[in-house]
C-alpha positions as semicolon CSV with decimal commas, in nm:
position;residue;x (nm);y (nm);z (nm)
1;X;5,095;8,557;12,757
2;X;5,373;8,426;12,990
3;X;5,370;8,104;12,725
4;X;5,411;8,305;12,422
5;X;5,705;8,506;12,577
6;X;5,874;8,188;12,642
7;X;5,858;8,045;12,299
8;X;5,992;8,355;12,192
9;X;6,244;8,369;12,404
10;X;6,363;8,016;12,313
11;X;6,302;8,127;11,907
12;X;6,593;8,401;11,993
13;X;6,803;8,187;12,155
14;X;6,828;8,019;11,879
15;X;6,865;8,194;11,660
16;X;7,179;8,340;11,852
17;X;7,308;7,984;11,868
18;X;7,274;7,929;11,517
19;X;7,428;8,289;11,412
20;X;7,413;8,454;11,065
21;X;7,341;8,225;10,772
22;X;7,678;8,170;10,553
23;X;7,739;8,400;10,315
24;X;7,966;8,602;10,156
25;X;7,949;8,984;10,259
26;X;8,215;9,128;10,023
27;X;8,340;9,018;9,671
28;X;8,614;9,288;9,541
29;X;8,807;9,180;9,231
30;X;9,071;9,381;8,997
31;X;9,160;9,312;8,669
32;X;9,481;9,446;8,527
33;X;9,497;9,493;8,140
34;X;9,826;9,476;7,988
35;X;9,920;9,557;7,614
36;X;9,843;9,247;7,453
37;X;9,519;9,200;7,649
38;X;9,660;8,935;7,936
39;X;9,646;9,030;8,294
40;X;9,636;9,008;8,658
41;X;9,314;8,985;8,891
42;X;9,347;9,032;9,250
43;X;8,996;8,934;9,493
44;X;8,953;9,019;9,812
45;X;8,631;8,803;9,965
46;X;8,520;8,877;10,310
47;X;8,289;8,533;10,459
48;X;8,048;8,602;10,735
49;X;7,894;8,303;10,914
50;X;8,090;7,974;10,775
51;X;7,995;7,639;10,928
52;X;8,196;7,333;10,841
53;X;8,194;7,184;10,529
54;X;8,247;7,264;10,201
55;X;8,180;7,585;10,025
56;X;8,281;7,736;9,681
57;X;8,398;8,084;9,622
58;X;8,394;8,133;9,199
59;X;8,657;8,307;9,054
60;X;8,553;8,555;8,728
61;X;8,429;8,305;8,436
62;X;8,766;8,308;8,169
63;X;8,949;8,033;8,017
64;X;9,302;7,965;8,108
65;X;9,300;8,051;8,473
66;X;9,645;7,973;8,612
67;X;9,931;8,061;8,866
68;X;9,649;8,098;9,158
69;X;9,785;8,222;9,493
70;X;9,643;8,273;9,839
71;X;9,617;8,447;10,173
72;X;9,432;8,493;10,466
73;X;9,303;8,178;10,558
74;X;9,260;8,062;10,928
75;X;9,378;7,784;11,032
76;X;9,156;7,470;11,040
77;X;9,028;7,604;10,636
78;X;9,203;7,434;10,314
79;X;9,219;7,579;10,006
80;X;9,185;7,353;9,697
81;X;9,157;7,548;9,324
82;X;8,944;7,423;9,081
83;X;9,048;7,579;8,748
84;X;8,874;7,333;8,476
85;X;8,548;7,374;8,303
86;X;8,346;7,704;8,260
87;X;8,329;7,787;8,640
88;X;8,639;7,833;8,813
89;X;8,650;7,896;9,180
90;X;8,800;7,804;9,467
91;X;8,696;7,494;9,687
92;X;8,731;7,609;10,114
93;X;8,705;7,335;10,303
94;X;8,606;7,433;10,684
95;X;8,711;7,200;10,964
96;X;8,525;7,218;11,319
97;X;8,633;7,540;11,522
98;X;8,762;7,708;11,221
99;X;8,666;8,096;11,211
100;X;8,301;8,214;11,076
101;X;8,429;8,562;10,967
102;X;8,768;8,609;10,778
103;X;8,876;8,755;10,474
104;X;9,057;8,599;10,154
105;X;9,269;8,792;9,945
106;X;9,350;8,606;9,587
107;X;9,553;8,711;9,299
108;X;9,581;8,497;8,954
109;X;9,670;8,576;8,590
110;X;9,410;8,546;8,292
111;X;9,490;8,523;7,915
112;X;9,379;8,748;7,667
113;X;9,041;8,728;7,600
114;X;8,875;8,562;7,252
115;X;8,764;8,895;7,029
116;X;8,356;8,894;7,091
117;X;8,175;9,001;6,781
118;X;8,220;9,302;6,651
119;X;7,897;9,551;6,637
120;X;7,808;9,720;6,373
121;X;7,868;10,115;6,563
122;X;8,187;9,950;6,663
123;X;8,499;10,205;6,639
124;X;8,761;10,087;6,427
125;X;9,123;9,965;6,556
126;X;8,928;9,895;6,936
127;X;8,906;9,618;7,203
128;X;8,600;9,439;7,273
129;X;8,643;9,322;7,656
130;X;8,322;9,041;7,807
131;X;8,399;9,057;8,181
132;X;8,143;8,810;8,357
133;X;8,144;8,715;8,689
134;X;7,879;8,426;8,769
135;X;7,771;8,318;9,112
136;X;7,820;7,967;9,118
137;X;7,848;7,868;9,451
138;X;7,571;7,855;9,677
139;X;7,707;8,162;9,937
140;X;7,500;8,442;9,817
141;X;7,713;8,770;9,769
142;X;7,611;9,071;9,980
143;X;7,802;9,339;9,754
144;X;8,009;9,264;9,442
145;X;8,283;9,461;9,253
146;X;8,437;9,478;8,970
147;X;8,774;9,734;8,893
148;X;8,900;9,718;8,541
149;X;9,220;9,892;8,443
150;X;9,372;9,911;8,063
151;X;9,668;9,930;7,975
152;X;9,843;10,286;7,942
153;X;9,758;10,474;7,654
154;X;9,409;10,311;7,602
155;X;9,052;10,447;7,710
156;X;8,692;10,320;7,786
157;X;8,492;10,432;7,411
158;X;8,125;10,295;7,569
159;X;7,994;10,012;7,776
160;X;7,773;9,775;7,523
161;X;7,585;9,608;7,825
162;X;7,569;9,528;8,145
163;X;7,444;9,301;8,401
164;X;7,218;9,300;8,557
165;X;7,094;9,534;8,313
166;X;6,785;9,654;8,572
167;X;6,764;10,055;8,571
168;X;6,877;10,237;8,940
169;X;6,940;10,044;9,197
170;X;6,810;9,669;9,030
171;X;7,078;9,713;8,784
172;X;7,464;9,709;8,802
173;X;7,639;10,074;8,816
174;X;7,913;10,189;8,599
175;X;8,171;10,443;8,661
176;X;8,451;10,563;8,465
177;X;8,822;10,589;8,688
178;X;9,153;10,688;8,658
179;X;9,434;10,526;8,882
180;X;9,789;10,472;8,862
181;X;9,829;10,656;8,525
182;X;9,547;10,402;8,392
183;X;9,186;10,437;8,282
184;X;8,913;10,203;8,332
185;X;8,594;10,163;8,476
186;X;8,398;9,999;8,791
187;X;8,094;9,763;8,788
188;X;7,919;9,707;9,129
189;X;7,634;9,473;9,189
190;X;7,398;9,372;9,516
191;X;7,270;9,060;9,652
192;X;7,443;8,809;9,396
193;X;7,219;8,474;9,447
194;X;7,331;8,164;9,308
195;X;7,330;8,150;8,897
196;X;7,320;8,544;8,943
197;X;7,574;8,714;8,723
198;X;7,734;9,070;8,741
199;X;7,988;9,266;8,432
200;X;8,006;9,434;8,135
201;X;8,124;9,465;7,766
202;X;8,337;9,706;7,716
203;X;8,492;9,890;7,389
204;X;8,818;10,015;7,460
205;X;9,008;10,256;7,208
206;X;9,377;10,399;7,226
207;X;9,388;10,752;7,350
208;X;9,342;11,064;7,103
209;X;9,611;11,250;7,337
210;X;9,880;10,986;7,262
211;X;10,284;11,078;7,287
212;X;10,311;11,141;6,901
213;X;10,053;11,398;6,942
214;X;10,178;11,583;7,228
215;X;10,545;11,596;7,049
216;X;10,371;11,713;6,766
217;X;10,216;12,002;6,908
218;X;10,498;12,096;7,134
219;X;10,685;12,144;6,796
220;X;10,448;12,292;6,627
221;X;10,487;12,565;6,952
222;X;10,840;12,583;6,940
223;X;10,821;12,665;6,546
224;X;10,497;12,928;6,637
225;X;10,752;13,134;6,894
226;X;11,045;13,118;6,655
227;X;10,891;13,237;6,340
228;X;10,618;13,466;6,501
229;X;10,898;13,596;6,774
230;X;10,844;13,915;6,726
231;X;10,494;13,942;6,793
232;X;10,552;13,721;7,145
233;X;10,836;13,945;7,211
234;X;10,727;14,144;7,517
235;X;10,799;14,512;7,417
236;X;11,091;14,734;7,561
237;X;11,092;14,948;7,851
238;X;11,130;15,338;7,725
239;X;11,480;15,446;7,741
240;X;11,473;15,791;7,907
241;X;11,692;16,051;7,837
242;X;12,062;16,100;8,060
């Protein structure tokens, strides 16, 4: 008994030495439509457990990443982006005595996409969006998110598919948002392995409620209470008699 509680208590201690296994605990990205379908993504990656060497941190698969920027690093941790080929990410390289535990924050611009293939219930005049992120590196990715916001005056029509497409919890969950006078949508994954992959397609169509309409109807309610003014007219208190 008294040798099994020592090799337990030796097991512990070691494991204490050797602390959590690297990973990465949060991966929170933006993307920022504008009108002709370039944008702005902004990632915020929290690390748990680094050891020294060096680890990759991908960046959402799209051609024609560029104008990367960066903040948050410790000291003792370079930063090195690797933009070519069909993985982008970003290459940390951890020095001895550099922190376990810190969060990036990243923000870089995108192109507009390449049109996917229409589908045949596709609206017409609408934007077909493929947002994929791919695990690449070999950190596995606790809890992954993905906010997309169009551009003003355009809405989410459907989701064509999603990944992971599991049902409940095995799959990735949508939800429709609304922020800064935008609409868009969220896609949030768990436990991202590597060659895991998390997004959506999405049809986006311009919004039935545009300005032409609401001018439109506003005159259409300034002619109602001119020609029908009458009616609208609230009636006149009865005189009464001096």
């Amino acid at each position: 008994m008294k040798r099994l509680l020592s090799v337990l208590c030796v097991m512990t201690a070691g494991l204490l030495l050797m602390g959590a296994a690297p990973s990465i605990k949060s991966y929170q990205e933006t993307f920022r439509m504008e009108a002709d379908g370039a944008g702005k993504v902004s990632v915020r990656v929290e690390f748990a457990g680094l050891t020294p060497g060096t680890w990759e941190v991908p960046l959402t698969t799209w051609k024609g990443v560029r104008e990367v920027e960066w903040r948050g690093v410790p000291s003792g941790v370079e930063v090195k982006p690797v933009l070519g080929g069909a993985s982008p990410c970003l290459r940390l390289t951890v020095g001895q005595g550099a922190a376990a535990a810190f969060a990036l924050q990243a923000t870089y611009d995108v192109p507009a996409q390449k049109a996917p293939a229409k589908a045949k219930n596709q609206p017409p005049g609408d934007t077909r969006l493929a947002l994929r992120f791919l695990n690449g590196g070999h950190l596995p990715i606790a809890d992954y998110g993905l906010k997309v916001l169009l551009p003003p005056g355009m809405v989410v029509h459907s989701v064509a598919e999603k990944t992971p497409k599991g049902k409940g919890g095995a799959g990735a969950q949508i939800a429709y948002i609304k922020e800064d006078d935008r609409q868009g949508l969220t896609v949030a994954a768990k436990k991202l392995s590597f060659g895991d992959a998390a997004g959506a397609q999405v049809i986006a169509v311009k919004d039935r409620k545009s300005p032409v309409v609401i001018i439109v109807l506003g005159v259409i309610a300034v002619m109602y209470m001119v020609v029908f003014r009458d009616i609208v007219r609230p009636p006149s208190p009865p005189r009464t008699g001096a």
